[in-house]
C-alpha positions in Angstrom: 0.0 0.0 0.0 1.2 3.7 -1.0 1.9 6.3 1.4 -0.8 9.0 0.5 0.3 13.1 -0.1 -1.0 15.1 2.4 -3.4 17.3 -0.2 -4.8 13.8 -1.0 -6.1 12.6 2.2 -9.1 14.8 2.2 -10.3 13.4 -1.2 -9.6 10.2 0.0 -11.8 10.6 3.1 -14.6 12.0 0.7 -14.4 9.6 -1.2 -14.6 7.1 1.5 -17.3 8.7 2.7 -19.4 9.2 -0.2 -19.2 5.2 -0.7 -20.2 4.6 2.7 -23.3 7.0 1.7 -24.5 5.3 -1.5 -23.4 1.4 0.6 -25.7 2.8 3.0 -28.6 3.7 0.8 -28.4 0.6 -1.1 -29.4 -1.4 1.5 -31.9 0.7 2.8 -33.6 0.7 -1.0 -32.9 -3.1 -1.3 -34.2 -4.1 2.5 -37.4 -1.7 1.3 -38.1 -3.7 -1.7 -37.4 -7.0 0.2 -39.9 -6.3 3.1 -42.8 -4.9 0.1 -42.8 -7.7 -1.7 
């Protein structure tokens, strides 16, 4: 594994977050549809 820059570390950590977001809505929308049907 790479050592990150220091300007890149706050991208990462959006980035990281941002996953975590959609990963998070995902299974929310997919549990939804699971319990309507």
């Amino acid at each position: 594994m790479r050592l990150l820059l220091a300007e890149d570390e706050d991208d990462l950590a959006k980035g990281i977050q941002t996953i975590l977001v959609m990963s998070h809505c995902f299974v929310k929308l997919a549990f939804y549809c699971l319990i309507k049907k």
